[in-house]
N, C-alpha and C positions, 0 to 999 in steps of 0.2 A: 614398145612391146608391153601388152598386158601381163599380170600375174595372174591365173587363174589355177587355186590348188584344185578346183572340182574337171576342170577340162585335162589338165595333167593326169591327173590319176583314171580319169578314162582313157584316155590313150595310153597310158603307161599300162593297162588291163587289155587292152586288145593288141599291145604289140608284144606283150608276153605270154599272152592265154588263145589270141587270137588266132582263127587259120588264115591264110595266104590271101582270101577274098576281104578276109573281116580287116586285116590291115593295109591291104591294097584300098582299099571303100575308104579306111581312115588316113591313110595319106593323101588321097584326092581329093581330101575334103579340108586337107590342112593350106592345101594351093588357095581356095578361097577365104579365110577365114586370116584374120587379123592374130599376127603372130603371139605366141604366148610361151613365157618364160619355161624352159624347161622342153619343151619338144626338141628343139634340135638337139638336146642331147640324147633324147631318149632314142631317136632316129640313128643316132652313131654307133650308140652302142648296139641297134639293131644289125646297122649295116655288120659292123665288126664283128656280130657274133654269126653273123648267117651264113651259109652255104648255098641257098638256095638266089640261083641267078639272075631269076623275073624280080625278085623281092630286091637283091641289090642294084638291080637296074630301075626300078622304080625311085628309088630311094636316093639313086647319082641323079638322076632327073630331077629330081624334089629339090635339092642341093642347086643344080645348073639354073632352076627357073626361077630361084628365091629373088622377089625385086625389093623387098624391104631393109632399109639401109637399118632401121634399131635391132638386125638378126646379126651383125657383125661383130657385134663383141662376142654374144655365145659361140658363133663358128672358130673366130681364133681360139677361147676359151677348151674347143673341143680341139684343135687341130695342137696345142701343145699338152693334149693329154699323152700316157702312151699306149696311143691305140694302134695294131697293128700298119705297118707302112703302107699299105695298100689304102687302107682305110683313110690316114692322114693324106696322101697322094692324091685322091678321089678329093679329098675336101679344097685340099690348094684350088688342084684343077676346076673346080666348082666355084672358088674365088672369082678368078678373073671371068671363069663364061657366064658369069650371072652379073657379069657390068657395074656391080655393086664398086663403093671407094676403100680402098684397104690402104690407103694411103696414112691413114693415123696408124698401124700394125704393120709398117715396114720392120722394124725390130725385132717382132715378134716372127715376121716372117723370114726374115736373116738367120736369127738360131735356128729355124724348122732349114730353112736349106745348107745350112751348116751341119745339122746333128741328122739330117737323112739319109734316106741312100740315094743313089745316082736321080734315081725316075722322081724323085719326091725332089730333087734339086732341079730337075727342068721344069716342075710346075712351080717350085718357088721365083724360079727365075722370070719365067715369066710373068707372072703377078705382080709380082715387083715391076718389072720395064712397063706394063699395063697402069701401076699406080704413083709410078715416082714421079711424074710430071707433075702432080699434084704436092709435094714435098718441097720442102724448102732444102739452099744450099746448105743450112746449119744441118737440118735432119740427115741429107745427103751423105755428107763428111762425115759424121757420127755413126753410118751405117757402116762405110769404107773404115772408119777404123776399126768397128767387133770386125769386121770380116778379115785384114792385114792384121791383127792379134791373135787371129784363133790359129789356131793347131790344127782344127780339121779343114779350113779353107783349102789348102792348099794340095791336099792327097792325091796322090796320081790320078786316080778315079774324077774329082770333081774341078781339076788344074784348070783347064781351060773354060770350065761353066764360071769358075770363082775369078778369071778375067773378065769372062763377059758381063759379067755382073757388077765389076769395078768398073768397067768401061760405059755401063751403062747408070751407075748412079754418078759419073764425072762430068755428064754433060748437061 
């Protein structure tokens, strides 16, 4: 992933100044262009802050079709921010359907489906079963213990997603 402070601060100006067209143009044009440090956050906090529906459906799409694996540490980086649960729910989900390897942020993904709510714990579940084939049994085991430690694994609400998710890092 490039650093480029001059391409940030343009997009960071038309996704806060811009109308609907002018940042719709600027994310269609982020699909082609070689990732740079700092847009997918500014993309989060767009989603998160928006109300407007074409603009967060552009923006899960943007998300769904990312094929560059050097974009996976800023997406975990944004998904344990606290951004509203919709918002982090959108970004899981966008994990696994973008085929990308989340297999090194198993971890990171354990606490997000630990400390969320129900919907944000079936896209973490998923992701997880999607990447742990790629994990080793030490990583495995390590996972299965935060999760039989934590206090909120177990809540009536997530009981039976927090089995399937030990049943599926066991095998």
């Amino acid at each position: 992933m490039i650093k480029s402070d001059k391409k940030l601060k343009e997009l960071d100006t038309v996704l806060s100044k811009g109308n609907n067209i002018d940042i719709d143009q600027a994310i269609r044009k982020l699909r082609d262009e070689e990732p740079f440090s700092g847009a997918i956050s500014l993309l989060v906090k767009l989603y998160d802050s928006n109300i407007d529906k074409s603009l967060s459906k552009l923006i899960q799409e943007f998300f769904n079709d990312i094929k560059h694996q050097a974009v996976c540490p800023e997406i975990i980086e944004e998904i344990c921010k606290p951004w509203k649960q919709d918002t982090i729910s959108m970004l899981v989900s966008s994990c696994w359907q973008s085929g990308l390897d989340y297999s090194d942020y198993l971890s990171d993904i354990t606490a997000i489906f630990l400390n969320g709510d129900y919907c944000t714990a079936i896209e973490c579940l998923t992701l997880i079963e999607e990447s742990v084939n790629k994990s080793s049994r030490e990583q495995k085991d390590k996972i299965i213990s935060i999760i039989q430690n934590s206090a909120l694994a177990f809540t009536h609400e997530k009981n039976s997603l927090t089995q399937e998710l030990i049943s599926i890092l066991e095998k």
